[in-house]
PDB file of N, H, CA, C and O in Angstrom:
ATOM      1  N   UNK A   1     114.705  73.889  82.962  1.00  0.00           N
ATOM      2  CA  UNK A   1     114.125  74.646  84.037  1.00  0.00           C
ATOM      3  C   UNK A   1     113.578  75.956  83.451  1.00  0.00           C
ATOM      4  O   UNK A   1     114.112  76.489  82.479  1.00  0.00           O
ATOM      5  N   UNK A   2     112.496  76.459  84.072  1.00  0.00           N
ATOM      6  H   UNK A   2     112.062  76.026  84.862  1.00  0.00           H
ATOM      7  CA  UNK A   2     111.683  77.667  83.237  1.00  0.00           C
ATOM      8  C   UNK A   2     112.890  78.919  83.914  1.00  0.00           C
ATOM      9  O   UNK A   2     113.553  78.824  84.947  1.00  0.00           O
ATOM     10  N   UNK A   3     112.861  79.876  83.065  1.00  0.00           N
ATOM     11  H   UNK A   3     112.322  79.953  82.226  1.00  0.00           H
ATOM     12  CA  UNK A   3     113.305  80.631  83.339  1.00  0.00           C
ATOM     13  C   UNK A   3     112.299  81.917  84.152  1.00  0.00           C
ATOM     14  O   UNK A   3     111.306  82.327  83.552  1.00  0.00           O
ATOM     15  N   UNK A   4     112.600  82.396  85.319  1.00  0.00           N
ATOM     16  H   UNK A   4     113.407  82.063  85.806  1.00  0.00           H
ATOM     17  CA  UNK A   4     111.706  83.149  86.057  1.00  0.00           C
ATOM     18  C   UNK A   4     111.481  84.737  85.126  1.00  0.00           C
ATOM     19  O   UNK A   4     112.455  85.266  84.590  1.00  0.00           O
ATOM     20  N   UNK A   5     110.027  85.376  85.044  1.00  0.00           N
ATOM     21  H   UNK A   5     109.236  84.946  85.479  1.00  0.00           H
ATOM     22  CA  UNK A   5     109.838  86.731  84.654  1.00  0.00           C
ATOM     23  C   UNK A   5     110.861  87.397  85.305  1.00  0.00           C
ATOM     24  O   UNK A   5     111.225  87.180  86.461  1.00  0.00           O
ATOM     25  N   UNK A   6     111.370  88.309  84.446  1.00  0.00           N
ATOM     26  H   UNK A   6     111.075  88.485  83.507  1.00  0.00           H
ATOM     27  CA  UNK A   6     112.375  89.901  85.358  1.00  0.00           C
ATOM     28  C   UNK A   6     111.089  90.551  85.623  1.00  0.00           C
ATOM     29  O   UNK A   6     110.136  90.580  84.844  1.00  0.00           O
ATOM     30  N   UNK A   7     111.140  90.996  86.624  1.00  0.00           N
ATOM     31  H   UNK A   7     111.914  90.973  87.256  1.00  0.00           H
ATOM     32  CA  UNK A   7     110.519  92.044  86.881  1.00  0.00           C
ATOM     33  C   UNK A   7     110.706  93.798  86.986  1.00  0.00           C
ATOM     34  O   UNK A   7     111.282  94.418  87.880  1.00  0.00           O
ATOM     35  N   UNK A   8     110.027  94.338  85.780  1.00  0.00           N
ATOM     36  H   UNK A   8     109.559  93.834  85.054  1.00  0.00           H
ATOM     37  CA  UNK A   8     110.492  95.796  86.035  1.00  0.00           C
ATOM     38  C   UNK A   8     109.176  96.660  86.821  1.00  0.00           C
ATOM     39  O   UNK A   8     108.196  96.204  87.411  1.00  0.00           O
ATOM     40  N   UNK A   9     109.489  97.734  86.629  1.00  0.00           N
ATOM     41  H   UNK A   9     110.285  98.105  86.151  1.00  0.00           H
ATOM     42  CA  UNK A   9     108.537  98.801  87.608  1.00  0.00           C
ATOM     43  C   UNK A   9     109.076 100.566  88.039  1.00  0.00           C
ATOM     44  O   UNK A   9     110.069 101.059  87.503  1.00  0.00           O
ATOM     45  N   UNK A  10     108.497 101.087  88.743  1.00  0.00           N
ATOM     46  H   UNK A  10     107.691 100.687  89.179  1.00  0.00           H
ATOM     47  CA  UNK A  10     108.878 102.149  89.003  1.00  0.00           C
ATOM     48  C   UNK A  10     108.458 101.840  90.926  1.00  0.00           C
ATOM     49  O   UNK A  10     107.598 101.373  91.672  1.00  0.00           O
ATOM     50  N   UNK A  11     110.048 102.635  90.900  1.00  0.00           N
ATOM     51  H   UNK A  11     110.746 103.014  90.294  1.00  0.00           H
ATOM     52  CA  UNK A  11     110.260 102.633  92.337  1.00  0.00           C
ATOM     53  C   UNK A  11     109.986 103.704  93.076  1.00  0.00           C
ATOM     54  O   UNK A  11     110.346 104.736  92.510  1.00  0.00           O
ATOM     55  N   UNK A  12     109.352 103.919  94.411  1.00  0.00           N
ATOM     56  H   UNK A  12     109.060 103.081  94.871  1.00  0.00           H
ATOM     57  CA  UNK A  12     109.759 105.460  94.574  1.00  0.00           C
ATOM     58  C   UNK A  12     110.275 104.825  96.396  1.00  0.00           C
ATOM     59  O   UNK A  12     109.856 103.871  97.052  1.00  0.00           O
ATOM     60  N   UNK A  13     111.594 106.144  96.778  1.00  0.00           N
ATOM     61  H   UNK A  13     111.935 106.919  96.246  1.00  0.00           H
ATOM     62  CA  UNK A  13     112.200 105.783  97.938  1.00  0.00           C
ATOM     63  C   UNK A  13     111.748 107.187  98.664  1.00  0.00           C
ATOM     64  O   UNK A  13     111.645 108.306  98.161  1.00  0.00           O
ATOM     65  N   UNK A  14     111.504 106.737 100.072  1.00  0.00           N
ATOM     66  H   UNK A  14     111.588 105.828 100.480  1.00  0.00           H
ATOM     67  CA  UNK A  14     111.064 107.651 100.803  1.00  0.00           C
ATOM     68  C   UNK A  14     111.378 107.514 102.033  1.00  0.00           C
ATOM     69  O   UNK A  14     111.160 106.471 102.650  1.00  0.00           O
ATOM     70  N   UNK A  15     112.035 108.752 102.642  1.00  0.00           N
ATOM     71  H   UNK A  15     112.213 109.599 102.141  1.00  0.00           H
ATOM     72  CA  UNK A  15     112.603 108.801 104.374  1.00  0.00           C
ATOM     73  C   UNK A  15     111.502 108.985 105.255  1.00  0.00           C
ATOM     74  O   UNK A  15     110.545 109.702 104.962  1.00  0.00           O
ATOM     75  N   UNK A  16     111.631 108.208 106.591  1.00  0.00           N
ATOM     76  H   UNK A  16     112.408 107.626 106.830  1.00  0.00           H
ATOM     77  CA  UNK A  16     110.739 108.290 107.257  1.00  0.00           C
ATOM     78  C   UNK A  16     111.630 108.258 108.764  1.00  0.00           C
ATOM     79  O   UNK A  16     112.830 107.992 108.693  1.00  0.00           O
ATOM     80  N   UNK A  17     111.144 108.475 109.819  1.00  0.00           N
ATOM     81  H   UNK A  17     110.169 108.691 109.877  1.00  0.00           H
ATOM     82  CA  UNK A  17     111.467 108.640 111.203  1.00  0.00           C
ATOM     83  C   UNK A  17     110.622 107.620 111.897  1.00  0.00           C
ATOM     84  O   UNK A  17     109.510 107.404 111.415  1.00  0.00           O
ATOM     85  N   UNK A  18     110.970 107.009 112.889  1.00  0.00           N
ATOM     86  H   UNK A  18     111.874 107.185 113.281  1.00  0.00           H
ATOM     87  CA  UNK A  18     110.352 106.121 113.441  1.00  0.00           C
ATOM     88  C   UNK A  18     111.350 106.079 115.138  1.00  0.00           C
ATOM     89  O   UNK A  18     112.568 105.943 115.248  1.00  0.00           O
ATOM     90  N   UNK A  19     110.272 106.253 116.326  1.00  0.00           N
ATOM     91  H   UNK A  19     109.282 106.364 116.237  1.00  0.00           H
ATOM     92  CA  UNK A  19     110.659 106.355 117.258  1.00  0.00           C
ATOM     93  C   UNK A  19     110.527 105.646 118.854  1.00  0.00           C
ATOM     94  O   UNK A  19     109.439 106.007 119.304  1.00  0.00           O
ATOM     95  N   UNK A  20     110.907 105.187 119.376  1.00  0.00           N
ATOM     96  H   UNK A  20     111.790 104.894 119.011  1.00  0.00           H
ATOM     97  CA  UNK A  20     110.436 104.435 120.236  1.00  0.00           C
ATOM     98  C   UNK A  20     111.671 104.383 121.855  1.00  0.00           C
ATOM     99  O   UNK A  20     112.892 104.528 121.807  1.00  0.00           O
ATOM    100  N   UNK A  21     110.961 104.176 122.916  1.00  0.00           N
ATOM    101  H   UNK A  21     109.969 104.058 122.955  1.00  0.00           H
ATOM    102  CA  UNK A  21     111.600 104.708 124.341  1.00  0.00           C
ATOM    103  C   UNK A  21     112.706 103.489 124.962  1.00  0.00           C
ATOM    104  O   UNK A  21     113.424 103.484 125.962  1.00  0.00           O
ATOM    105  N   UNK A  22     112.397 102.155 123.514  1.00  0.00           N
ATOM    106  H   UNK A  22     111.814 102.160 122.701  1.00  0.00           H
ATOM    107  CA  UNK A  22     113.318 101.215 124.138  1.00  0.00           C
ATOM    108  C   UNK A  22     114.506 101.047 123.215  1.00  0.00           C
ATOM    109  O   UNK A  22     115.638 100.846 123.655  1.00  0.00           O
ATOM    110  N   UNK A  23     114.270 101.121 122.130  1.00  0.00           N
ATOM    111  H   UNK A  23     113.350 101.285 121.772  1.00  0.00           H
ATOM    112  CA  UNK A  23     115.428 100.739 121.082  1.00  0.00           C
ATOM    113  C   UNK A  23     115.313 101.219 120.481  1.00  0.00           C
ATOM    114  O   UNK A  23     114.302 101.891 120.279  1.00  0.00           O
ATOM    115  N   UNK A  24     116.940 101.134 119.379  1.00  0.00           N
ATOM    116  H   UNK A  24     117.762 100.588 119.543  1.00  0.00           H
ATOM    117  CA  UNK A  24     116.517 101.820 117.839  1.00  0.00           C
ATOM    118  C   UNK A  24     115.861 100.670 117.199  1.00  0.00           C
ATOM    119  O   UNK A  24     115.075 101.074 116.343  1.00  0.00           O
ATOM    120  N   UNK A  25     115.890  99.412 117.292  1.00  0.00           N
ATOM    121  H   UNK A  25     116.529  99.084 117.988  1.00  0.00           H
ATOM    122  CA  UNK A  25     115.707  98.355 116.058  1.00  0.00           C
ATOM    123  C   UNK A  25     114.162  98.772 116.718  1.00  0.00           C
ATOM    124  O   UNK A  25     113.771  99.572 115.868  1.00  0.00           O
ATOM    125  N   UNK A  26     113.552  98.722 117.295  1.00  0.00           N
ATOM    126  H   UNK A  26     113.870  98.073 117.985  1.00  0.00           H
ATOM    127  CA  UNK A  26     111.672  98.991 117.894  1.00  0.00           C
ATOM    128  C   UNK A  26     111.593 100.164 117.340  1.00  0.00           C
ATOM    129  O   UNK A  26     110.386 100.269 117.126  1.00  0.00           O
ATOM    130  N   UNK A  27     112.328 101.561 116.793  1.00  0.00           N
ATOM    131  H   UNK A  27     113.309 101.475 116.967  1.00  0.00           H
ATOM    132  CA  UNK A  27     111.979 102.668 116.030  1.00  0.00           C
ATOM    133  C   UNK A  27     111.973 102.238 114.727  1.00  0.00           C
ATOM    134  O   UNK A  27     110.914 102.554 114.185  1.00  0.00           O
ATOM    135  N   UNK A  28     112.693 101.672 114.034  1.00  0.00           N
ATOM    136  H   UNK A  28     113.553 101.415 114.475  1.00  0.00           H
ATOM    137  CA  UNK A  28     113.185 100.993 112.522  1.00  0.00           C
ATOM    138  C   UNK A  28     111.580 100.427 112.448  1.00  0.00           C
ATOM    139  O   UNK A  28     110.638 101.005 111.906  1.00  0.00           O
ATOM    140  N   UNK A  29     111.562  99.368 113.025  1.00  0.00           N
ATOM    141  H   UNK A  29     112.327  98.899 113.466  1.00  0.00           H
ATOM    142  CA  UNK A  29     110.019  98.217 112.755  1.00  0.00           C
ATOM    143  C   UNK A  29     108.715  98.891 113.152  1.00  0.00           C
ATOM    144  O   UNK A  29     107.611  98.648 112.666  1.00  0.00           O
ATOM    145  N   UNK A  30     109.011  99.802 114.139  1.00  0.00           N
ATOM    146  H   UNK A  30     109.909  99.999 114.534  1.00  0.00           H
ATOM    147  CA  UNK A  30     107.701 101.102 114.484  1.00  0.00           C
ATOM    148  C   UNK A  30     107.306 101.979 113.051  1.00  0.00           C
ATOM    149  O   UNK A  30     106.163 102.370 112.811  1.00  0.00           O
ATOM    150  N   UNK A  31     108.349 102.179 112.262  1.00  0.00           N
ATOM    151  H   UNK A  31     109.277 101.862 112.457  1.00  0.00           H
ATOM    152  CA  UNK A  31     108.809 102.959 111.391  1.00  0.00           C
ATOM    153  C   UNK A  31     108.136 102.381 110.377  1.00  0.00           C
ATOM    154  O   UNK A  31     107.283 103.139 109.914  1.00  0.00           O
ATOM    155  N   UNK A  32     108.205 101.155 109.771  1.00  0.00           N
ATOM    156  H   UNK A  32     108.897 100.540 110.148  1.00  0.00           H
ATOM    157  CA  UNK A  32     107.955 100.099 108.817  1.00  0.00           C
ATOM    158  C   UNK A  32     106.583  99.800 108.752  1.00  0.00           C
ATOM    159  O   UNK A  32     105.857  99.768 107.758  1.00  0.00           O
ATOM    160  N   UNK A  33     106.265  99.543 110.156  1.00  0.00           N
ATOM    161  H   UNK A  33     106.855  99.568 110.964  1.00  0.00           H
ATOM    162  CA  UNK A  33     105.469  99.071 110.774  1.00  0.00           C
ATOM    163  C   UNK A  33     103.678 100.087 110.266  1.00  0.00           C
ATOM    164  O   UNK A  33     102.650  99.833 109.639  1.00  0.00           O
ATOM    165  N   UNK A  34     104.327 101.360 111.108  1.00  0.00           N
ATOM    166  H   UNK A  34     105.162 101.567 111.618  1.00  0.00           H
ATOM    167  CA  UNK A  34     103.252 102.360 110.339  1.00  0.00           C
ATOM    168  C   UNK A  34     103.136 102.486 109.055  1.00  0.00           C
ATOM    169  O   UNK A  34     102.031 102.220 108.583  1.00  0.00           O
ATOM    170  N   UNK A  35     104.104 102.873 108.239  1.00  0.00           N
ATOM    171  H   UNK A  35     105.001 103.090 108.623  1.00  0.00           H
ATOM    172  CA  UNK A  35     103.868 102.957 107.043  1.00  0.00           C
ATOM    173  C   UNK A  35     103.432 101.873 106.191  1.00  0.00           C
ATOM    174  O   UNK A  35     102.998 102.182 105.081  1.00  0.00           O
ATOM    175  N   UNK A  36     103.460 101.048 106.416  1.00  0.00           N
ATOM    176  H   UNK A  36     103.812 100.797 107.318  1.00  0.00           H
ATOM    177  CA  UNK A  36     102.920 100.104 105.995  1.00  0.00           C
ATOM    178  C   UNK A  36     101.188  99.685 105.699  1.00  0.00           C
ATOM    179  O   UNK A  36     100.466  99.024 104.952  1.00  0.00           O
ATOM    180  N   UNK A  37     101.159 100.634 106.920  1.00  0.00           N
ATOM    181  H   UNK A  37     101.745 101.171 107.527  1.00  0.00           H
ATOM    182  CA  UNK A  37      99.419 100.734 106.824  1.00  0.00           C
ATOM    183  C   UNK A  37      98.875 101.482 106.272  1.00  0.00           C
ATOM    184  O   UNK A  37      97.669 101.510 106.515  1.00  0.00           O
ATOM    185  N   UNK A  38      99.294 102.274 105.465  1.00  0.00           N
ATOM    186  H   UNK A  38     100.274 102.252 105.268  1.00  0.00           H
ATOM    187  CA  UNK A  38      99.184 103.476 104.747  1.00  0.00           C
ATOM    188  C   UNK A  38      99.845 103.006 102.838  1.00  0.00           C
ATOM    189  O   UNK A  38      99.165 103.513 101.946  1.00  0.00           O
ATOM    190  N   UNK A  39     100.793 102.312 102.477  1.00  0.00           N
ATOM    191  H   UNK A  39     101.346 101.900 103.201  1.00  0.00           H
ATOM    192  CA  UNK A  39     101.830 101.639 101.801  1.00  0.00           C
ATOM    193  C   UNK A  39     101.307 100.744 101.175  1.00  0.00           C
ATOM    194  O   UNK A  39     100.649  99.972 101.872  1.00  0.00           O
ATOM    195  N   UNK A  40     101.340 100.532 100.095  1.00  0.00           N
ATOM    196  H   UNK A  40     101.874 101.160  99.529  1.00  0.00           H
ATOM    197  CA  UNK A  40     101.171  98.986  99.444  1.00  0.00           C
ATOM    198  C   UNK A  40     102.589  98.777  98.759  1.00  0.00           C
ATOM    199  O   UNK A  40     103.287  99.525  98.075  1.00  0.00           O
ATOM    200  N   UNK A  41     102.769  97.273  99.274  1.00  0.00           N
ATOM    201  H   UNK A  41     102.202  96.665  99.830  1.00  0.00           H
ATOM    202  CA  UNK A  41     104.232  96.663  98.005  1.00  0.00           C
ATOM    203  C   UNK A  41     105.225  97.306  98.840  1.00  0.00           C
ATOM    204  O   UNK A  41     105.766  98.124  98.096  1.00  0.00           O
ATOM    205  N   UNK A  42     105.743  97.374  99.961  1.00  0.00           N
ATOM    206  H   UNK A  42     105.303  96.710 100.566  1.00  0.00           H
ATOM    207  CA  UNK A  42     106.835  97.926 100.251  1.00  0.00           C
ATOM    208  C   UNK A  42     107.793  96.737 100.016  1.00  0.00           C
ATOM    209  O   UNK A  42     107.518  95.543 100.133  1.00  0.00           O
ATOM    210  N   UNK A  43     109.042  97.329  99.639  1.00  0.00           N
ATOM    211  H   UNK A  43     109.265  98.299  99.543  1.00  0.00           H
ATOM    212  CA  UNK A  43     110.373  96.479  98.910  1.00  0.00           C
ATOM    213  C   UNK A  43     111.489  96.355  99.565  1.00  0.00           C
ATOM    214  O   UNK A  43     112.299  95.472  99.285  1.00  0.00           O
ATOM    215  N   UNK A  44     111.694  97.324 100.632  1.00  0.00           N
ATOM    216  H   UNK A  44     111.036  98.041 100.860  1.00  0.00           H
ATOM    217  CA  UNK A  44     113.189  97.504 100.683  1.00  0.00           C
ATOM    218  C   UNK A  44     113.389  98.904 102.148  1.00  0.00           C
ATOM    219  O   UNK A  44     113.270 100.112 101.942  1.00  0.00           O
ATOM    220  N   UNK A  45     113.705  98.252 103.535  1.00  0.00           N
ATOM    221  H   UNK A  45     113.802  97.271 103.702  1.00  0.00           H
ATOM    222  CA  UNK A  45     113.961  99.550 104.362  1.00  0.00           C
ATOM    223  C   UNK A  45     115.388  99.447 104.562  1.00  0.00           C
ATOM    224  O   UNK A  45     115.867  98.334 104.779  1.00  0.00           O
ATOM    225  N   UNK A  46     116.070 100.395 104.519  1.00  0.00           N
ATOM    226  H   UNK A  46     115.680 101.299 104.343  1.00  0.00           H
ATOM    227  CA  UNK A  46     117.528 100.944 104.718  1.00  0.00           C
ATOM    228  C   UNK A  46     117.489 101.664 105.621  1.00  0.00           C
ATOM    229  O   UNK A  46     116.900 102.714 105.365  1.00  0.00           O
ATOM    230  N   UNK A  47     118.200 101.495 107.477  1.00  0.00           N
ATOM    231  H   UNK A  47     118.679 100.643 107.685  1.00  0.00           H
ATOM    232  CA  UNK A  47     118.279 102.286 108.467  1.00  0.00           C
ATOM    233  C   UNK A  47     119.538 102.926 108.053  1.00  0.00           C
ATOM    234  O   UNK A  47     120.609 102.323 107.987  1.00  0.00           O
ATOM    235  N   UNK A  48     119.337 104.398 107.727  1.00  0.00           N
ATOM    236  H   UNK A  48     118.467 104.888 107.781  1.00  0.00           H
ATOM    237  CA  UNK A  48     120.084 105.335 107.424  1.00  0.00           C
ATOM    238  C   UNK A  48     121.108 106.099 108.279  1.00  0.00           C
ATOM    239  O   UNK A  48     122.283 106.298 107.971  1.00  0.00           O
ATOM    240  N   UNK A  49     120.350 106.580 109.640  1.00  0.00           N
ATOM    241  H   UNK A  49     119.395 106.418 109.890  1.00  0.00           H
ATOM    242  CA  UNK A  49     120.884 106.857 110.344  1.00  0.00           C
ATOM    243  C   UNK A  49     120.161 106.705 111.997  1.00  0.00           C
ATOM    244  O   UNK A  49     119.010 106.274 112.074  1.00  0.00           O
ATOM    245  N   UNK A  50     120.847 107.049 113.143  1.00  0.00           N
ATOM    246  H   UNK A  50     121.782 107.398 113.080  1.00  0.00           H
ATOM    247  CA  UNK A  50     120.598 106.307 114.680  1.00  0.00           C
ATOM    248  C   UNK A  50     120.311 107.746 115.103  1.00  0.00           C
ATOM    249  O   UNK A  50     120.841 108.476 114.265  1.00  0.00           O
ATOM    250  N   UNK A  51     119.832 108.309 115.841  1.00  0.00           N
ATOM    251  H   UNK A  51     119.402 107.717 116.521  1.00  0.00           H
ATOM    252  CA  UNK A  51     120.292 109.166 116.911  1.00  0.00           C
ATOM    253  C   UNK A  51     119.271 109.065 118.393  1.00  0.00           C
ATOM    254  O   UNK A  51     118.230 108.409 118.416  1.00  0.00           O
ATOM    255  N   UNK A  52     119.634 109.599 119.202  1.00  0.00           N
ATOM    256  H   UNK A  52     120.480 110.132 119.183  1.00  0.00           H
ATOM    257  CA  UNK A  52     118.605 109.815 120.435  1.00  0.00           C
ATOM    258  C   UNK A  52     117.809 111.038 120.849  1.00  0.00           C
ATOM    259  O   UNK A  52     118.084 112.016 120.153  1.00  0.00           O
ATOM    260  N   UNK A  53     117.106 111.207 121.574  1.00  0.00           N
ATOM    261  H   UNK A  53     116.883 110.413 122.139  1.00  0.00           H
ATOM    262  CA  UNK A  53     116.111 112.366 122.017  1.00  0.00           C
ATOM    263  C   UNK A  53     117.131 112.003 123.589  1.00  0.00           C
ATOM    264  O   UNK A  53     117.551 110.942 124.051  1.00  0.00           O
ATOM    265  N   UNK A  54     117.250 113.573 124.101  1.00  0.00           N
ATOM    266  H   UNK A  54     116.908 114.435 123.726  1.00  0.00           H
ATOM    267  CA  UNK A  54     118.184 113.289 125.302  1.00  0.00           C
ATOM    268  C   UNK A  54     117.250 114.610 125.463  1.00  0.00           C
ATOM    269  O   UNK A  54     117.019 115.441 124.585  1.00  0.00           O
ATOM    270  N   UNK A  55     116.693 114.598 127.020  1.00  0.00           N
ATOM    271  H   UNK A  55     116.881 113.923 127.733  1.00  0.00           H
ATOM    272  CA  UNK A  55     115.872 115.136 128.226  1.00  0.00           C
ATOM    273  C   UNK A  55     116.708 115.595 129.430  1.00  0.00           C
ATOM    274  O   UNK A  55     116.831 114.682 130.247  1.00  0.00           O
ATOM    275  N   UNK A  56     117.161 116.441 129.692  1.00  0.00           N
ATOM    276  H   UNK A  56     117.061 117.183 129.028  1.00  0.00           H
ATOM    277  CA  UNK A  56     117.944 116.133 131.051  1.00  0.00           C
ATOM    278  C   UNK A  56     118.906 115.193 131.480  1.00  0.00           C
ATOM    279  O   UNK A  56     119.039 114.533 132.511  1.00  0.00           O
ATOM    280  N   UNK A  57     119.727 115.332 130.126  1.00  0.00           N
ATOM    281  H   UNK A  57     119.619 115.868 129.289  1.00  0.00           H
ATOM    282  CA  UNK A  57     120.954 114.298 130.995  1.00  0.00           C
ATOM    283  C   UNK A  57     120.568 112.999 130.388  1.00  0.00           C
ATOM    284  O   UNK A  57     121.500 112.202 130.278  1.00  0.00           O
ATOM    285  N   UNK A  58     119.464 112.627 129.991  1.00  0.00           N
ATOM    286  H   UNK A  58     118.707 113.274 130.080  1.00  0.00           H
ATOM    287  CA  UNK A  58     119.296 111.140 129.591  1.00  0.00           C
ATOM    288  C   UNK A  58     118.468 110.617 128.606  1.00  0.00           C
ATOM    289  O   UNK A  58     117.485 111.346 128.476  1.00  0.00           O
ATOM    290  N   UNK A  59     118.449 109.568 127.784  1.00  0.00           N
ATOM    291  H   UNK A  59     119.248 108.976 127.889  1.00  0.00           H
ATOM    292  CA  UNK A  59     118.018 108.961 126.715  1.00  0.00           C
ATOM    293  C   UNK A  59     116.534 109.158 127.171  1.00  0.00           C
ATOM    294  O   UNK A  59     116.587 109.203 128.400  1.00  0.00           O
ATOM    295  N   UNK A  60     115.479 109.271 126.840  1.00  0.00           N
ATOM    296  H   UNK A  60     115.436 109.234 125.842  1.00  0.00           H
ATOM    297  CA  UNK A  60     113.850 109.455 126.204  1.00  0.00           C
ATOM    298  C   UNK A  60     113.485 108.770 125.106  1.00  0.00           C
ATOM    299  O   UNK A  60     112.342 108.324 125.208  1.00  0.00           O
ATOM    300  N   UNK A  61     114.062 108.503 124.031  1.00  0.00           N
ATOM    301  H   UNK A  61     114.990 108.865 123.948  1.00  0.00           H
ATOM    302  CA  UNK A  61     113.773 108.013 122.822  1.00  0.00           C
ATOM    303  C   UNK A  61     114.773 107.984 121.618  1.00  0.00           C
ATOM    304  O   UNK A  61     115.390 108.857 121.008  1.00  0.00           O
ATOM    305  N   UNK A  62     114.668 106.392 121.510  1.00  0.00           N
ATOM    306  H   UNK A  62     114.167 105.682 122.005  1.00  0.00           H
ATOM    307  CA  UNK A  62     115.434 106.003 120.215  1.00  0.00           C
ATOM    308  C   UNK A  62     114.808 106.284 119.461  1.00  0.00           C
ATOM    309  O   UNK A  62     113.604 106.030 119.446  1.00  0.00           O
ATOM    310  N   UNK A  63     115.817 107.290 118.038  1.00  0.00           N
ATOM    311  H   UNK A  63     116.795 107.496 118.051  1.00  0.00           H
ATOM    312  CA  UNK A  63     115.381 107.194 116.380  1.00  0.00           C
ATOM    313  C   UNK A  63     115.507 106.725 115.583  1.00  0.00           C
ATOM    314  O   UNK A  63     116.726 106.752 115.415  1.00  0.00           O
ATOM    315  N   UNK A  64     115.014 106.134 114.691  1.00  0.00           N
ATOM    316  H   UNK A  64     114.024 106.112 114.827  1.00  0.00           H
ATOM    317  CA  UNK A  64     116.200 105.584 113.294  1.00  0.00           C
ATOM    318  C   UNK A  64     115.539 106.060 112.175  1.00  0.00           C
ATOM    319  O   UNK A  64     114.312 106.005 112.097  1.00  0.00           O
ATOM    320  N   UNK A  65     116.282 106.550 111.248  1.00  0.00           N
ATOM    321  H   UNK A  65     117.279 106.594 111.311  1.00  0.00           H
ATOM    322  CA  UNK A  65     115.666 107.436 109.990  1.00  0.00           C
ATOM    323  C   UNK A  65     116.112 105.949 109.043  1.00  0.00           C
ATOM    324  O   UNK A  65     117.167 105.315 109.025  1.00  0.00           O
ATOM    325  N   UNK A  66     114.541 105.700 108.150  1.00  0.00           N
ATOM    326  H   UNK A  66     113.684 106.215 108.164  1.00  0.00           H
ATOM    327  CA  UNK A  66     114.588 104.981 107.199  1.00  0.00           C
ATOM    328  C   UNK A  66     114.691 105.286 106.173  1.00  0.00           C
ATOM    329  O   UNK A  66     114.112 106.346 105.936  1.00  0.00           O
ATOM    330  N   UNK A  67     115.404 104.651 105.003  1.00  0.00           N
ATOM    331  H   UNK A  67     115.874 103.790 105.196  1.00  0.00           H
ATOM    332  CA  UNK A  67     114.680 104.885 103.573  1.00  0.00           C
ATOM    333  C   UNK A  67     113.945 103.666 103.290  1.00  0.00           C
ATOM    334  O   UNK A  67     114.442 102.630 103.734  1.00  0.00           O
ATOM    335  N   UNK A  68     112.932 103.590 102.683  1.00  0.00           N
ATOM    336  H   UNK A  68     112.528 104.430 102.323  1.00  0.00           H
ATOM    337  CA  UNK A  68     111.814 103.087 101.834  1.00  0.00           C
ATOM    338  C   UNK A  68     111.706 102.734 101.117  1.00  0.00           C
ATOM    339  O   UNK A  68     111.918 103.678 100.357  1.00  0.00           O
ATOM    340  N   UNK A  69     111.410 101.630 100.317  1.00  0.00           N
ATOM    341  H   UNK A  69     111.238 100.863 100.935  1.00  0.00           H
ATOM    342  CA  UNK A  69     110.664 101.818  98.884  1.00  0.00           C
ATOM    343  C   UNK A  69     109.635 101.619  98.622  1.00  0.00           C
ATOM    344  O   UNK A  69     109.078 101.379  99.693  1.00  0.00           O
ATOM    345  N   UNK A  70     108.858 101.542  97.752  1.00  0.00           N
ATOM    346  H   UNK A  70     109.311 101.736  96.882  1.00  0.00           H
ATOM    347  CA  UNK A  70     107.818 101.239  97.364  1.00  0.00           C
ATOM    348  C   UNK A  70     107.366 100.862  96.052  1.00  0.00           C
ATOM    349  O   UNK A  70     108.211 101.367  95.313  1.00  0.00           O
ATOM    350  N   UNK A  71     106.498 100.248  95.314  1.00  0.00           N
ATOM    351  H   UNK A  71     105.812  99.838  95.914  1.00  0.00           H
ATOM    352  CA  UNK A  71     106.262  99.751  93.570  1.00  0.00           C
ATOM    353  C   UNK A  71     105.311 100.992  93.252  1.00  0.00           C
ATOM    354  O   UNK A  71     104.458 101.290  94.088  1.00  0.00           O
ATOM    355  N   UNK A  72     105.412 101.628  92.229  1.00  0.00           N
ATOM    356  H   UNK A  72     106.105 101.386  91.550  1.00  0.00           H
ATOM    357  CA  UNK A  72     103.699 102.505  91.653  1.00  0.00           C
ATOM    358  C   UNK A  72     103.121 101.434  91.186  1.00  0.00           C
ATOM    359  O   UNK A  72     103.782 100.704  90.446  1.00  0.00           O
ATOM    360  N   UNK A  73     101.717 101.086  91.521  1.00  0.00           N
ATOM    361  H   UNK A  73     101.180 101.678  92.122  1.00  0.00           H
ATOM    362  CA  UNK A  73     101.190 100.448  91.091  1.00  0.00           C
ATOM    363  C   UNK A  73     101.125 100.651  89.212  1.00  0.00           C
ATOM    364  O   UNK A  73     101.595 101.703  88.777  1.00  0.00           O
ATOM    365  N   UNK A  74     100.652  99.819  88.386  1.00  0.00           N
ATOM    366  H   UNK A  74     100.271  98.965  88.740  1.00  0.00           H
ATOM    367  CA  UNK A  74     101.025 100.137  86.932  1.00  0.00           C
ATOM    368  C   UNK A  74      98.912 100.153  86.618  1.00  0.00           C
ATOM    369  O   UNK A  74      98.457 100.379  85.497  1.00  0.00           O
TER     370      UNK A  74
END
């Protein structure tokens, strides 16, 4: 059986915020989602941390802070 290339590279990880009025997992993929369009080669999102936007007593908007990765192109 062939043995598969390793692949090396340079990584770079980057936090991002991503927000949305129904969920956190719809802030996470909102999150992904944008950057992505902007991003080439993304590798790897890690939801870091949750919190909410609270208005008067009540939820407004789920957060979820991502980390990122990305390849430098060579």
């Amino acid at each position: 059986m062939a043995k598969k290339k390793s692949e090396s590279g340079v990584y770079r990880v980057t936090e991002i915020i991503g927000t949305s009025p129904d969920s956190w997992e719809a802030a996470a993929k909102s999150a992904v989602e944008t950057a992505a369009r902007s991003l080439r080669d993304l590798r790897v999102a890690e939801v870091c941390k949750l919190d909410m936007k609270i208005e008067e007593g009540k939820v407004v908007a789920f957060r979820a802070r991502v980390s990122l990765s990305f390849k430098y192109e060579e």
